[in-house]
C-alpha positions as CSV (number, residue, x, y, z in Angstrom):
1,X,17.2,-7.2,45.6
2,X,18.6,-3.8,44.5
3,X,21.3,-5.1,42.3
4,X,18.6,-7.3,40.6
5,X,16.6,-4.5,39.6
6,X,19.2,-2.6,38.3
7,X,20.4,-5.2,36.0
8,X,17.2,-5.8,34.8
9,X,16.6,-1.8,34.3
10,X,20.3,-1.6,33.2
11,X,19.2,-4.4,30.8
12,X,16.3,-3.0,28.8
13,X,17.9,0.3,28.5
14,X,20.5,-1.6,26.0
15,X,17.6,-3.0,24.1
16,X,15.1,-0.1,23.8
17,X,17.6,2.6,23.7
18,X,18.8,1.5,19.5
19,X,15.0,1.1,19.0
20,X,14.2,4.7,20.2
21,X,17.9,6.2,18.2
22,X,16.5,4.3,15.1
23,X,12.7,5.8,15.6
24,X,14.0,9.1,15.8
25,X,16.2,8.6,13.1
26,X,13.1,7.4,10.6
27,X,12.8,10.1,7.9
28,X,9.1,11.4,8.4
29,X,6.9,11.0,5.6
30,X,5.9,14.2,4.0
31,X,3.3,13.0,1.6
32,X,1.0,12.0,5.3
33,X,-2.3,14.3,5.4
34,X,-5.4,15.8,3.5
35,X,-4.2,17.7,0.6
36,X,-6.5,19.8,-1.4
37,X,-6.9,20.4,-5.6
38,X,-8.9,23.0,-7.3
39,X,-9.1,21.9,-11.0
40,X,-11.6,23.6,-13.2
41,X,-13.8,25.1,-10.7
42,X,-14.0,22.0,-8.7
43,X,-12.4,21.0,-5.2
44,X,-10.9,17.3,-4.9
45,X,-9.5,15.8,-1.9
46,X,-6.7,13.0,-1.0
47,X,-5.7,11.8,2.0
48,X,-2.3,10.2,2.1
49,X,-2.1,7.8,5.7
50,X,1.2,6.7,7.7
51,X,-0.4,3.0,7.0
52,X,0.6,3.5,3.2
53,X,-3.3,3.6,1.9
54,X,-4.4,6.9,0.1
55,X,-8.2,7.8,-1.0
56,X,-9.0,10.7,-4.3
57,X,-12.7,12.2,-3.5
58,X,-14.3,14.1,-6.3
59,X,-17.7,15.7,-5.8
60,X,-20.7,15.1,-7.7
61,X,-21.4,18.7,-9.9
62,X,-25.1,18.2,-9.3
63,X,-25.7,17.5,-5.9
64,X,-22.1,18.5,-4.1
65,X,-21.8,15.5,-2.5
66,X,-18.4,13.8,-2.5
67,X,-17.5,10.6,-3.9
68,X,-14.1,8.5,-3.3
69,X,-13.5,8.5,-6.9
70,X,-9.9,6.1,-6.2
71,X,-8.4,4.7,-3.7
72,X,-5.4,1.9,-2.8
73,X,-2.3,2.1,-1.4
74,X,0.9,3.8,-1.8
75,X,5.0,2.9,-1.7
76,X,7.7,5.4,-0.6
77,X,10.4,4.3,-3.4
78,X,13.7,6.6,-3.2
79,X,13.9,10.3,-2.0
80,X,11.0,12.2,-3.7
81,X,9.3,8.6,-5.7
82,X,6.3,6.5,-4.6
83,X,4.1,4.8,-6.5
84,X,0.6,4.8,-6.1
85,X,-1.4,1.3,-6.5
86,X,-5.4,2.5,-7.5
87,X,-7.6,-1.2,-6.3
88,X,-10.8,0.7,-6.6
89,X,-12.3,3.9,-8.4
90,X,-15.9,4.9,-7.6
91,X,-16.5,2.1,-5.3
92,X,-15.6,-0.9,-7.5
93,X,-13.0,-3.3,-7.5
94,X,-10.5,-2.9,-10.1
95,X,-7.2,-4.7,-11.3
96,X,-4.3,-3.2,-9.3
97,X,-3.7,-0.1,-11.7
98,X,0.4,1.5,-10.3
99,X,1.5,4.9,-11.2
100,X,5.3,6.1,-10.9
101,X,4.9,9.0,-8.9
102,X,7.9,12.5,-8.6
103,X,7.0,14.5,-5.4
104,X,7.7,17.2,-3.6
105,X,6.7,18.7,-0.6
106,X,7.4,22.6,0.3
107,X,5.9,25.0,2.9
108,X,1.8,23.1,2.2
109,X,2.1,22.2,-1.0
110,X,2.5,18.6,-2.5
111,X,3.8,19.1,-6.3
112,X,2.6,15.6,-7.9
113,X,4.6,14.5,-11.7
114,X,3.7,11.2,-13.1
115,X,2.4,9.8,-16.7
116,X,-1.4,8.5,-16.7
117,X,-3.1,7.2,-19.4
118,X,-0.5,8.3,-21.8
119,X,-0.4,12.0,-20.6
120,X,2.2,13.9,-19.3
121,X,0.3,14.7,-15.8
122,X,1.2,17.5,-13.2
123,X,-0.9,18.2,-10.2
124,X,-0.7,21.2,-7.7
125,X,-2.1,20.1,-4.0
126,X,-2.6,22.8,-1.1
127,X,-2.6,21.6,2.4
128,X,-5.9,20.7,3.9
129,X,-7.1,21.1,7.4
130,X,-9.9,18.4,7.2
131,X,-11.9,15.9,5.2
132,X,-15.5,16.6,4.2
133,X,-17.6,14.2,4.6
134,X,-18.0,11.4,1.7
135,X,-20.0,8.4,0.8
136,X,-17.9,5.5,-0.5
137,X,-20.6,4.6,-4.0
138,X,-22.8,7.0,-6.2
């Protein structure tokens, strides 16, 4: 009965023991969290998820409420690359709308490069400890 056990213990160790080498091995993906911009005297949020979805809020001048002004979902390309794919902004459904995205990520702040809308763009994002609290629609 002994010898049986051990095989099958002996057995699952050479399965789940490349599994666990190749989880550890996994780069971890920097761009994961609630990141903060100030921009003009306003405060915007995005939160980056391990599931590969992202959300932008933007609060509302008047009434400093925020809104999820974009959201989609995200691609790690090469080192330092993703690209962002926007399927919503303020609530509606848009056509998939990607953006080629440089990055870096150094002691809490996520450096974003990319061109939009014909600009040259080049965002700043500070390390957030929390969400506030949104709606999804104006």
């Amino acid at each position: 009965m002994w010898k049986g056990l051990l095989a099958v213990f002996a057995s699952l160790l050479l399965f789940a023991a490349p599994a666990l080498v190749n989880a550890t091995e996994a780069p971890r993906n920097k761009l994961v969290g609630v990141w903060m911009l100030i921009y003009e005297g306003n405060t915007y949020y995005k939160q980056i998820t391990k599931d590969g979805r992202f959300i932008n809020l933007a609060p509302d001048t008047e009434t400093g409420v925020f809104y999820v002004s974009r959201q989609g979902t995200y691609e790690l390309k090469e080192k330092n690359h993703y690209v962002e794919t926007i399927t919503h902004e303020w609530g509606e459904a848009i056509q998939p709308d990607k953006t080629d995205i440089v990055y870096t990520v150094k002691k809490g702040k996520l450096t974003l490069d990319f061109e939009k809308y014909g600009q040259q763009m080049h965002e700043e994002w500070t390390e957030a400890t929390m969400m506030p609290d949104y709606k999804t629609h104006r």
